[in-house]
C-alpha positions in Angstrom: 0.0 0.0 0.0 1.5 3.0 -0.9 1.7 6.1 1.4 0.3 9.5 1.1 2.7 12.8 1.8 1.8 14.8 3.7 1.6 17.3 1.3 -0.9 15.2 -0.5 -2.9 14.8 2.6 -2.9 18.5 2.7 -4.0 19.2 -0.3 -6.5 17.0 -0.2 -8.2 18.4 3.2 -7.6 22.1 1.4 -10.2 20.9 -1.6 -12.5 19.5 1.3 -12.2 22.8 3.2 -12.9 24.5 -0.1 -16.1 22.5 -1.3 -17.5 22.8 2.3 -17.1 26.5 2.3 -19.1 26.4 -1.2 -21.6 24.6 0.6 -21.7 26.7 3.1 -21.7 29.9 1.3 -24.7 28.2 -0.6 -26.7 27.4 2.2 -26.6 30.8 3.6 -27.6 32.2 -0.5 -30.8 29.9 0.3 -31.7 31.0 3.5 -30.9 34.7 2.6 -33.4 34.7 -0.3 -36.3 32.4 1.5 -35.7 35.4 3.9 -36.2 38.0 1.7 -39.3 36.8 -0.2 -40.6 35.8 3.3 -40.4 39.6 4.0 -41.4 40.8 0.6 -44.9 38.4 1.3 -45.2 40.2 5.2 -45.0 43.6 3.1 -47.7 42.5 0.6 -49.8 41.6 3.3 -49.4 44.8 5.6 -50.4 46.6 2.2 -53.1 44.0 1.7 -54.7 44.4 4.9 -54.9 48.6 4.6 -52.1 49.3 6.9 -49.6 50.7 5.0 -50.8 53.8 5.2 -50.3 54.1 8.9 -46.8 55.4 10.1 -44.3 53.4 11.1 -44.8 54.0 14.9 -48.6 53.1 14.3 -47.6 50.0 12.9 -45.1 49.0 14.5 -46.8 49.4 17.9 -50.3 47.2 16.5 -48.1 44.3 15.4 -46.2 44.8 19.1 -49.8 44.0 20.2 -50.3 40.8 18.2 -46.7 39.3 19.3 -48.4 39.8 22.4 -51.3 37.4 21.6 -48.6 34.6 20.1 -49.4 32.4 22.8 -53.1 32.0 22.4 -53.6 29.8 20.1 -57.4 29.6 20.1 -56.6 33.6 18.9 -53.6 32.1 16.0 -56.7 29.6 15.0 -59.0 32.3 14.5 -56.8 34.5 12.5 -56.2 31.5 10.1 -59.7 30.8 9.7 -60.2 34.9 9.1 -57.3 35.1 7.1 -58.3 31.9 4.6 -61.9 33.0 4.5 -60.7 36.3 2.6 -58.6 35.2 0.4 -61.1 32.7 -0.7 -63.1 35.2 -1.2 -60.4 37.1 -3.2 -59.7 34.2 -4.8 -63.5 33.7 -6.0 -64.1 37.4 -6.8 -60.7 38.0 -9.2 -62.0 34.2 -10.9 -65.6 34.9 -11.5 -65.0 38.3 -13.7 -62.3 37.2 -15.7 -62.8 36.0 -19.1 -60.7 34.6 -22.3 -60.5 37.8 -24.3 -58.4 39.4 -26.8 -57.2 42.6 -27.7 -56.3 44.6 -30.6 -54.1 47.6 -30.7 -52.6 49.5 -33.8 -48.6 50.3 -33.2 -46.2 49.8 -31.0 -47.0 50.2 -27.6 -45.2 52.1 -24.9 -44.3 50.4 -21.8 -46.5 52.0 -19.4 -48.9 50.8 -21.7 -47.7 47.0 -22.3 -47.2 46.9 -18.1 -50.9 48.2 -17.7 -51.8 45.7 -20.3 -50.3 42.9 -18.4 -51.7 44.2 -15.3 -55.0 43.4 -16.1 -54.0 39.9 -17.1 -53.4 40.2 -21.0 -50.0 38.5 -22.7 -48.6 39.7 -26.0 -48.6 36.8 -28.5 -46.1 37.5 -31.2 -48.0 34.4 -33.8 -51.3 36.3 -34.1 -49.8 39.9 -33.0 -52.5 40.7 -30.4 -52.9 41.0 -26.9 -54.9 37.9 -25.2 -55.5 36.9 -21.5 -57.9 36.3 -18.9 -59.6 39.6 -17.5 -62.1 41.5 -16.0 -63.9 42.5 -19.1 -65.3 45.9 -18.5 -61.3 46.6 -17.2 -60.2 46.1 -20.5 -63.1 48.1 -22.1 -61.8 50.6 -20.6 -58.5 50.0 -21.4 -59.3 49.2 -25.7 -61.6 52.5 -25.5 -58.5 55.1 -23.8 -55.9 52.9 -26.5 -58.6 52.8 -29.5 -58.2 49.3 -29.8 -60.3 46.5 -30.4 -61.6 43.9 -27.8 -63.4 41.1 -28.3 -64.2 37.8 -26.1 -63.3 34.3 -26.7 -65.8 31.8 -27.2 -65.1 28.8 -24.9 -65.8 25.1 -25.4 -68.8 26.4 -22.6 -71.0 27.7 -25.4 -73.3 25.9 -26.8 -72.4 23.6 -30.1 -74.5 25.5 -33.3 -76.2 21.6 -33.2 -76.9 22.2 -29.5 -78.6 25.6 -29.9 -82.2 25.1 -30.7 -82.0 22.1 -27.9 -81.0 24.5 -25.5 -83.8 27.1 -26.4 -86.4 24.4 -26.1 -85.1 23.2 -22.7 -85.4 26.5 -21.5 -88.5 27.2 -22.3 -89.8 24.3 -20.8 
């Protein structure tokens, strides 16, 4: 069995030092960025719930209150059953008004324009060169009457086959 030098040995523990101090240095990347986008979501949900507008001492001082309450957990229950109720009902609301539609604009847009666009759910596609996406149709009536574009809604498997029609009318009636 040969032997090893000690040099060898060293190097050796040098490229194990190394590739744990990657790992290392890549655990912390993770944990740094699932911190951030943890703090980016609190901040969406301070704005969500209305309190955003209160100054920082204001705000500070009611979420003071609620560490406070951390060790009721009847209280934590009810604020998940509070806090799931609306955004099912957020959920619901943003679902139930949007529709397949497409839009039609003349030009080049600017960006203000193409973000607003996108905003209220619409995606450029480059094949049939017109905006399309699910949205809240009088939204983007609003938006194709201020742009003089076009808008039109997309007929979804939903509708009635031309066949199906009549049979429809007659059920009604009935």
């Amino acid at each position: 069995m040969t032997r090893t030098s000690l040099a060898e040995r060293q190097a050796r523990l040098e490229q194990q030092r190394a590739r744990l101090q990657l790992e290392e240095n890549r655990v912390r990347e993770a944990e740094r960025k699932a911190r951030t986008r943890r703090l980016i979501e609190a901040g969406g949900l301070v704005d969500k719930a209305g309190l955003l507008e209160l100054d920082a001492n204001a705000l500070y001082g009611a979420l003071l209150g609620l560490t406070a309450k951390l060790g009721d957990a009847a209280e934590i229950a009810r604020w998940q059953a509070e806090g799931g109720r609306a955004f099912e009902r957020e959920a619901k609301a943003r679902e139930v008004v949007k529709e397949p539609l497409i839009l039609a604009l003349d030009g080049a847009q600017a960006a203000t324009v193409t973000a607003r666009l996108r905003a209220l759910g619409f995606r450029w596609s480059k094949v049939m060169r017109h905006w399309e996406g699910l949205a809240s149709y009088d939204d983007a009536r609003r938006a194709a009457d201020e742009l003089g574009g076009t808008l039109r809604r997309v007929q979804t498997d939903a509708a009635p086959a031309p066949g199906d029609q009549g049979r429809a009318a007659t059920q009604a009636a009935e």
